[in-house]
Steps between C-alpha positions, in 0.01 A plus 500: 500500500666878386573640895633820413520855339797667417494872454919598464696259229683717273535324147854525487581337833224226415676280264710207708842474458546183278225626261681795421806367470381274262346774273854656477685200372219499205411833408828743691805388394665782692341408847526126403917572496450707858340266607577109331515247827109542688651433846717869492181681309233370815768571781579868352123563397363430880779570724434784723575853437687750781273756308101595392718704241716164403175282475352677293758486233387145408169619400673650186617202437194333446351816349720540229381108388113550553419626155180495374607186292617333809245606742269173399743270584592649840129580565396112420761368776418746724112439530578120480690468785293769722205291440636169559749525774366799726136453435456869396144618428544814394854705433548835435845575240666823529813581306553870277416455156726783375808275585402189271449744170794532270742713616610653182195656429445869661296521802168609354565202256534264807213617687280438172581160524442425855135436464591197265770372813159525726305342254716223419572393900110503556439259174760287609406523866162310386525131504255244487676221738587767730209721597682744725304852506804712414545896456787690454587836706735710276834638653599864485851501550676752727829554232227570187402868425173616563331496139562135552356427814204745446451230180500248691226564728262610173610141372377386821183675490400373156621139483264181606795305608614769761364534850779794637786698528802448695856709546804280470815537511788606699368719843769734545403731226131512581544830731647723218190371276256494807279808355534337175333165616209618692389666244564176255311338792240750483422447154472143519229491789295797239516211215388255751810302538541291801879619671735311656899616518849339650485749840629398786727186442818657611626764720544760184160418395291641769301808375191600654392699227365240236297261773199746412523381176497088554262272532776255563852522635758267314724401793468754720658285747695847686128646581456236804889464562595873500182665533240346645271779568423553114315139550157634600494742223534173241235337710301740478538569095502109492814472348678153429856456581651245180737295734766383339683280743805315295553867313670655780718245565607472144569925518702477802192731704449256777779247622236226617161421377397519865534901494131434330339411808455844625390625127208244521443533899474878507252497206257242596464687831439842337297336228678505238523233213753297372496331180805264477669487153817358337632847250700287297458131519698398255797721596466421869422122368265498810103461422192674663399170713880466640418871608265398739603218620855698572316720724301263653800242582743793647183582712448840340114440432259268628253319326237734598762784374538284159135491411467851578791594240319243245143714536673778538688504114152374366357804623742738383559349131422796259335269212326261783134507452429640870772762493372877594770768546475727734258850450663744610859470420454742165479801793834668396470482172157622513570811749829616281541640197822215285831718530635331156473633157410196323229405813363856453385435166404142509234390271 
């Protein structure tokens, strides 16, 4: 019986090691010569980082390789094995379409063909032996300029495959941009877009300023651990921490999985939900049901705990049928006037 939902998997952390290795000795010759014995690729591709900054760098990897040729082939695998070995229900995909267009075209080229990237990982997200409800949440990226974000989020807005916006990315630029994003954040929430953004995760990532905006908080693992008394705003907003445990170890942010236990403590008492998740399976070679049990064995969680996560990422899945977002977060966007040209003058 499918258990679980899964509402943070980015598409280029999805694909497990030995499948991607595989697709560079027959279709990269250049990675397939990096990379020729499968033993060295799988212990470089999942060792842990000292670094967010230094993880991340592997996602370019992948990137560079998910075409929209290729993107079938990964997508296939991927769905296969979340439906047969973690029992998924439903999944929600996020990933920046921007970064698998060609990069030799100019930028307004690229962003004319993301719609057919979006298009092609919701067709091949559909298959008939593996009837996983799936969505996708698109990524704007925190190193992209703003004409490409803004893009983004009006992709968002008009696609069928699409159930939100996220901000990827690297954290420690977010505060020069900060103005920049709300109002990005802004504009989504006018279209309609369901918001969720990487806030919180490590110590450089903790700004305030775009909770308003969120009707989910990828990571935000810091809020409970560093500053506990935001917690009854979220519970209050019903915001959903995306709690991904294996992630931090793999970034070098906690030392010891059983940091968590204050993260998910603190929160159930002030009422705030969890939704357990995986980020990148594939690259963390870890799936959502090892997750739980994880937590559950290093007596982080309960069973009580555990079910309450389950319901909890159920509730909060954008593209679930029952899903309602909240009524009253468009209040800032709705008192103030947009401070950028281009949002001035928006259709």
């Amino acid at each position: 019986m499918a258990l679980h939902a899964e509402l943070h998997r980015h598409l280029g952390g999805s694909v497990v090691p030995r499948i991607l290795w595989r697709y560079f000795q027959r279709h990269n010759r250049e990675l397939a010569q990096r990379f020729p014995e499968y033993n060295s690729f799988e212990q470089f591709y999942t060792r842990p980082r000292k670094t967010l900054d230094e993880y991340l760098e592997l996602h370019t990897l992948v990137e560079k390789v998910q075409t929209e040729q290729s993107l079938p082939y990964f997508i296939y695998r991927l769905i296969r094995g979340a439906y047969v070995f973690e029992n998924l229900a439903y999944l929600e995909l996020r990933y920046t379409p921007y970064l698998r267009t060609p990069e030799d075209l100019s930028q307004n080229q690229r962003i004319d063909r993301m719609a057919k990237i979006v298009e092609t990982v919701g067709k091949s997200s559909q298959i008939r032996d593996c009837p996983i409800i799936t969505s996708q949440i698109l990524c704007m990226h925190s190193t992209l300029p703003y004409e490409v974000n803004r893009a983004i989020i009006e992709l968002a807005s008009e696609s069928p495959y699409v159930c939100g916006v996220d901000l990827a990315g690297g954290d420690t630029c977010y505060g020069e941009r900060m103005e920049e994003f709300k109002q990005l954040y802004a504009y989504a929430l006018s279209l309609g877009v369901n918001t969720t953004g990487h806030l919180y995760e490590t110590p450089n990532g903790c700004y305030s300023e775009l909770l308003p905006y969120l009707m989910r908080i990828g990571h935000g693992i810091q809020i409970p651990l560093r500053y506990p008394e935001l917690l009854p705003e979220l519970a209050q907003r019903k915001q959903c921490l995306e709690v991904c445990p294996t992630t931090y170890i793999k970034t070098g942010t906690l030392e010891d999985t059983h940091q968590l236990k204050p993260v998910f403590d603190r929160c159930f008492e002030a009422g705030v939900d969890i939704a357990i998740c995986t980020d990148n399976a594939g690259l963390h070679n870890v799936r959502l049901p090892f997750e739980y049990e994880n937590l559950l064995t290093l007596d982080i969680i309960d069973f009580d705990q555990l079910y309450a996560c389950q319901e909890a990422a159920f509730r909060h899945a954008f593209a679930w049928p029952h899903h309602q977002p909240p009524v009253d977060i468009l209040t800032d966007w709705l008192q103030g006037e947009p401070q950028h040209p281009e949002l001035a003058t928006k259709n």
